[in-house]
C-alpha positions as CSV (number, residue, x, y, z in Angstrom):
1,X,-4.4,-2.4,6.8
2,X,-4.9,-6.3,6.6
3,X,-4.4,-6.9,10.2
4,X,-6.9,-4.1,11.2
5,X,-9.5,-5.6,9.0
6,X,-8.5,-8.6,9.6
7,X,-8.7,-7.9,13.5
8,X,-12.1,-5.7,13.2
9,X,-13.6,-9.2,11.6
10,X,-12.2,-10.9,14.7
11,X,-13.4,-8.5,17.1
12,X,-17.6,-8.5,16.1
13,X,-18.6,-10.3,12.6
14,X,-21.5,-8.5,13.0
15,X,-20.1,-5.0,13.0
16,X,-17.9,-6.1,10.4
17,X,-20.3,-6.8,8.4
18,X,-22.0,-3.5,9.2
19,X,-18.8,-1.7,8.3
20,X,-18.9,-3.3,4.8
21,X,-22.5,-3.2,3.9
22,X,-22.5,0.7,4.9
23,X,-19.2,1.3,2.8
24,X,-21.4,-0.3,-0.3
25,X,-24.4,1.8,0.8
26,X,-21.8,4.9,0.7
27,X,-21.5,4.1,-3.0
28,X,-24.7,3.6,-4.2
29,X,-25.9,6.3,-2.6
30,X,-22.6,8.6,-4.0
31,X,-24.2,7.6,-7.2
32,X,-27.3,8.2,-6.5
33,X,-26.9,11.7,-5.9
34,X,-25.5,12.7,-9.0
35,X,-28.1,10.5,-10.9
36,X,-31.0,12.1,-9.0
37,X,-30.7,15.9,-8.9
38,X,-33.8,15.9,-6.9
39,X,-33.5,18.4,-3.7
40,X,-34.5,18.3,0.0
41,X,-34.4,21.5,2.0
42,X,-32.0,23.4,0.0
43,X,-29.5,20.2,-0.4
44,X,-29.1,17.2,-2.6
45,X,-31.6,14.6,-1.4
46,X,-29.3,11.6,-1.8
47,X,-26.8,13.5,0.5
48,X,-28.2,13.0,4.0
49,X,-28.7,8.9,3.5
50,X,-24.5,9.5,1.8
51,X,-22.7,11.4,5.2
52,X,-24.7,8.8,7.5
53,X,-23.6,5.7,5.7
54,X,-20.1,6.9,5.4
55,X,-20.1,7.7,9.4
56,X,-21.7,4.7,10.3
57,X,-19.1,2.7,8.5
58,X,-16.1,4.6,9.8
59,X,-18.4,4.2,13.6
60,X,-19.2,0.6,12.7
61,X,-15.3,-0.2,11.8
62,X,-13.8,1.6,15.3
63,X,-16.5,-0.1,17.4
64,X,-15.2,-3.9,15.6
65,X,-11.4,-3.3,15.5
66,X,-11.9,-1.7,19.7
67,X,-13.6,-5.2,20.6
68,X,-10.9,-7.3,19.3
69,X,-8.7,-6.1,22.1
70,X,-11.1,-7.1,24.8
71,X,-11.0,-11.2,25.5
72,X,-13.2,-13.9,24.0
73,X,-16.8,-12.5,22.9
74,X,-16.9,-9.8,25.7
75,X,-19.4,-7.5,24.6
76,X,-20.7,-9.0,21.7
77,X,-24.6,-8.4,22.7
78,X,-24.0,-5.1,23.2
79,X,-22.5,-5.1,19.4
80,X,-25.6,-7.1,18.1
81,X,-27.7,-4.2,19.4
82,X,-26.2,-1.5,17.5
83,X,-25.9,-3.8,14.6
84,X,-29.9,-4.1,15.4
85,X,-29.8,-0.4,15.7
86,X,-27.9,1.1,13.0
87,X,-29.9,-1.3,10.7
88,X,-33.0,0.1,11.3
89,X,-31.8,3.8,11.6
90,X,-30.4,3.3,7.9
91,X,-33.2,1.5,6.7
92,X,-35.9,4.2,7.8
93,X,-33.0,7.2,6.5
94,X,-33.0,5.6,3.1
95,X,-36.8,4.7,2.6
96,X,-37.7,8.6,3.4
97,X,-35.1,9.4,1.2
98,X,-36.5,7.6,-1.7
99,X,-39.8,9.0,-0.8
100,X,-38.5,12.4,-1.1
101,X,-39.3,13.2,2.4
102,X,-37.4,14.2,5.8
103,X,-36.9,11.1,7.6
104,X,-35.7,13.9,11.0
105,X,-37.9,16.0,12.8
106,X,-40.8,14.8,10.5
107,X,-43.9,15.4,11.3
108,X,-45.9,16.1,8.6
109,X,-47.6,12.6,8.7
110,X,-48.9,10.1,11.7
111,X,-46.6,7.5,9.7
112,X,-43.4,10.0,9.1
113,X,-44.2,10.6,13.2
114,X,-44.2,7.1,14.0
115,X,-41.2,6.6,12.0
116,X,-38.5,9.5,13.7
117,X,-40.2,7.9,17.4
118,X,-38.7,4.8,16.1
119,X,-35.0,6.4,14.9
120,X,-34.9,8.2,18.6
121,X,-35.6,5.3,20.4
122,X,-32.9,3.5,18.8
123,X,-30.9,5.7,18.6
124,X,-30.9,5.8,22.3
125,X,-30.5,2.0,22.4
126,X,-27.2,2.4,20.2
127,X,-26.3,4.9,22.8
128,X,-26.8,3.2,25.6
129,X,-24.8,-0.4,24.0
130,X,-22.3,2.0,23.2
131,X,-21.7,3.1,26.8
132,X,-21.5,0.0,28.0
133,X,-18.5,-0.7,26.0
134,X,-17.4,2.1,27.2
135,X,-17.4,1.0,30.8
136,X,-15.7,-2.3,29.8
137,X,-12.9,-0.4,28.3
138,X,-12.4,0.9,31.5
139,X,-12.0,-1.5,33.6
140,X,-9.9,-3.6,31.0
141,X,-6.1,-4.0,31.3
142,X,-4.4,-3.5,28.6
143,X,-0.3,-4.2,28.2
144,X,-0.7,-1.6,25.5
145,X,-0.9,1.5,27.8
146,X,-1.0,4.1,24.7
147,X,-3.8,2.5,22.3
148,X,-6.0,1.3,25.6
149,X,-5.7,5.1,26.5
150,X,-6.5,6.2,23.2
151,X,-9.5,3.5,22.8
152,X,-10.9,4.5,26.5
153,X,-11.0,8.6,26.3
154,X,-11.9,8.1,21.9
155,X,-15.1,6.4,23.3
156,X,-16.2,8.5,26.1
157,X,-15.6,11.6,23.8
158,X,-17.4,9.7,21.2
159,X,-20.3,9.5,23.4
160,X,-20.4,13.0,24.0
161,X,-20.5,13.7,20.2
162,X,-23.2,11.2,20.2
163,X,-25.1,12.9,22.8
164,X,-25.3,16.3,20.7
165,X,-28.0,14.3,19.5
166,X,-30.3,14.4,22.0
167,X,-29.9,18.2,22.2
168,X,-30.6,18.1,18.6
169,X,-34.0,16.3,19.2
170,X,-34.3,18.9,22.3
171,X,-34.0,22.3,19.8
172,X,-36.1,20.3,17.4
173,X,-33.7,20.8,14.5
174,X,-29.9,21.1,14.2
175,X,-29.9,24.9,13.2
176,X,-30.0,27.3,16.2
177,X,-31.2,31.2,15.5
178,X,-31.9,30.4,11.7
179,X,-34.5,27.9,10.3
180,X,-32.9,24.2,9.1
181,X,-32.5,23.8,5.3
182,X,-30.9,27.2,4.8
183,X,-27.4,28.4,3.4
184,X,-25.0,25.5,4.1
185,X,-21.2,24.6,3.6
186,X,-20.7,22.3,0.9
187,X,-21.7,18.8,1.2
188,X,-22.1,18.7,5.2
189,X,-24.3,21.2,5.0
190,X,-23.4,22.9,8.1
191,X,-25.5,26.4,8.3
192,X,-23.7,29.4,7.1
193,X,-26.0,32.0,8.7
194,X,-26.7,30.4,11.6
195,X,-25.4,27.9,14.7
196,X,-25.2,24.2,13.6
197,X,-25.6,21.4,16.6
198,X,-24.9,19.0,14.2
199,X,-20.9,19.7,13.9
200,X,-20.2,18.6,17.9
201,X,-21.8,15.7,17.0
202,X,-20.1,14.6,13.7
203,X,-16.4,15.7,15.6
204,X,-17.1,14.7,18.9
205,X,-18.4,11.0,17.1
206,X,-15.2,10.5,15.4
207,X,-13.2,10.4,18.3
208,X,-13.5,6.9,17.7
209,X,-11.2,7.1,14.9
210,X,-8.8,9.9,15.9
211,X,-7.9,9.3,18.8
212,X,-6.7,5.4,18.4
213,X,-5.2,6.7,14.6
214,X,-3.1,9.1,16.7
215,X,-2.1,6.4,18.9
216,X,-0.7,3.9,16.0
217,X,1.2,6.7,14.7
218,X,3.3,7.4,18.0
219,X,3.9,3.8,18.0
220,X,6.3,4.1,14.6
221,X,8.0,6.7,16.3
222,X,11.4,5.0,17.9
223,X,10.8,4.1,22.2
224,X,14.3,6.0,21.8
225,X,12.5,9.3,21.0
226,X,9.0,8.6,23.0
227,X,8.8,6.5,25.5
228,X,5.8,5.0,26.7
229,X,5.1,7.7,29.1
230,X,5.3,10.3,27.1
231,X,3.1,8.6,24.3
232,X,0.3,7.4,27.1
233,X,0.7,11.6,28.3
234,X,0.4,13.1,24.5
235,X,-2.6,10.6,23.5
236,X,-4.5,11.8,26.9
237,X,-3.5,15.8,25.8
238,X,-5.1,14.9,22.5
239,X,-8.1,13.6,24.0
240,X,-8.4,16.6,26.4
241,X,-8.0,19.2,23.7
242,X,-10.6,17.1,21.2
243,X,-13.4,16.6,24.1
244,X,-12.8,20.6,24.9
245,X,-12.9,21.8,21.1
246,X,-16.3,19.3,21.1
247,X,-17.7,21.4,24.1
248,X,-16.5,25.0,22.1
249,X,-18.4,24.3,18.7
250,X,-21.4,23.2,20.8
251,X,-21.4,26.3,22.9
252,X,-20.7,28.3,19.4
253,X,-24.1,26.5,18.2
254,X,-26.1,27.2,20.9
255,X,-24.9,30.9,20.8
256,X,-26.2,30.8,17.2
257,X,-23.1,31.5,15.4
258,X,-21.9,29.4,12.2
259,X,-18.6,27.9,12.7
260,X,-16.6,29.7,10.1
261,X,-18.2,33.0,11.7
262,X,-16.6,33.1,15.2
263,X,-17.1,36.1,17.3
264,X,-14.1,37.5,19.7
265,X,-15.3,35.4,23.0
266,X,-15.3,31.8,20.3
267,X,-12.1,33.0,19.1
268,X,-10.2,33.5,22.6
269,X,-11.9,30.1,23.8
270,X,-10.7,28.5,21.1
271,X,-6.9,30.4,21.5
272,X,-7.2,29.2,25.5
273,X,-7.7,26.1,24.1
274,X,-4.9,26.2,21.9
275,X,-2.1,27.6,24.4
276,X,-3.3,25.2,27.1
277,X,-2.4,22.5,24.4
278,X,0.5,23.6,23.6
279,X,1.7,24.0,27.0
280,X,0.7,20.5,27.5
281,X,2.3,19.3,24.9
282,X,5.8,20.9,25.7
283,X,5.4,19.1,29.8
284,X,4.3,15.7,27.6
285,X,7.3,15.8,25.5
286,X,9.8,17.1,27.9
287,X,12.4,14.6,28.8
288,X,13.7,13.9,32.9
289,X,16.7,15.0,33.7
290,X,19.0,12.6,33.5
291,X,20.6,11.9,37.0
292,X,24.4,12.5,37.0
293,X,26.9,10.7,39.3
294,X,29.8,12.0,40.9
């Protein structure tokens, strides 16, 4: 754990330092929420400003640890912009919050307005910084085939997650076929009743960490069981089966159905999805025959 922080620090101070001041903002605002039992749309007002800090620093502490394994400071501008941008995201999240007002899809005021312009636009930016990473990873040699996999395909699924937002601001709320702010799971939120755009984005997002957490634990299984092949062919599996359950919750959303709430076409996607993983899996993990001499 050390040597990940250690490398994350190494990697962009700036993100770092991101990662650490949005794990103390997780806090403060955990306690916050139990202090003030004030309500926003059906759900705890403190709760909103809570899930993005605690995503921002599990986002924030990927993005740092990813750039350590690129040379020098490559890419550190593009880290300074979502520092930049996460910053001001957070800071307009938590003033609206102690408002008691929506700080998304507000626009019940010029100012509230002015202020959600200002979170899409850099929102976008952090986006867009993000992507370019992205492109750097992939043109980047790595001698560590299985965690450069993992880093590449956890980003470009990442941005995918991160795109659900657009769609988000495109439906002008995250609930589709019910009204935001009605029957939710607990603490996420996610509608009940209805479809929910905002679950693609939180799994699709966290790619980030999955994918390269997946990755460090096939490395402390013995080369004699795994080789490097089948580790690189398992992690890129993984990555296809994440990226296609992101595309099935967001095609369950858009269909309007909550996610505990399947109907029989989600469910035989989602069993497609499952046997074509499988079957993967078992050509990932099966060994070459070894040759025999005479």
């Amino acid at each position: 754990m050390r040597t990940v922080l250690a490398d994350a620090r190494r990697g962009h101070p700036g993100l770092f330092g991101v990662t650490v001041a949005m794990a103390a903002l997780t806090l403060v605002t955990a306690v916050l929420a139990v202090v003030d039992q004030r309500e926003l749309l059906g759900a705890p007002l403190w709760f909103k400003p809570l899930k993005f800090s605690l995503s921002i620093t599990l986002y924030g502490g990927a993005l740092a640890w990813m750039l350590s394994r690129l040379p020098g400071r490559t890419m550190w501008r593009a880290g300074w912009v979502i520092v930049a941008g996460v910053a001001i995201e957070m800071v307009i999240i938590v003033g609206q919050a102690a408002r008691g007002v929506r700080s998304h899809f507000n626009d019940d005021s010029g100012f509230d307005a002015i202020l959600f312009a200002i979170m899409g636009a850099t929102i976008t930016v952090v986006w867009l910084a993000t992507l370019a990473i992205a492109l750097r990873f992939l043109r980047e040699r790595s001698d560590d085939r299985v965690t450069s996999t993992a880093v590449r395909i956890g980003l470009l699924v990442g941005l995918a997650g991160m795109a659900v937002g657009f769609l988000l601001s495109a439906n002008g709320g995250h609930a589709v076929g019910v009204p935001d702010g009605g029957p939710g799971l607990a603490f996420v939120g996610w509608s009940t009743t209805g479809g929910d755009l905002r679950i693609a984005h939180f799994v699709g997002m966290h790619a980030l960490q999955v994918l390269p957490l997946l990755a460090a634990g096939l490395a402390a299984v013995g080369r004699e069981r795994l080789d490097e092949t089948a580790r690189v062919r398992i992690v890129q599996v993984a990555g296809a089966a994440y990226a296609g359950f992101v595309v099935l919750v967001t095609w369950q959303a858009l269909r309007g159905q909550p996610l505990l709430a399947p109907d029989a076409v989600t469910l035989a996607a989602l069993g497609a999805l499952l046997l074509g993983t499988g079957v993967a899996l078992a050509a990932a993990l099966r060994r070459p025959p070894v040759p025999t001499t005479v």
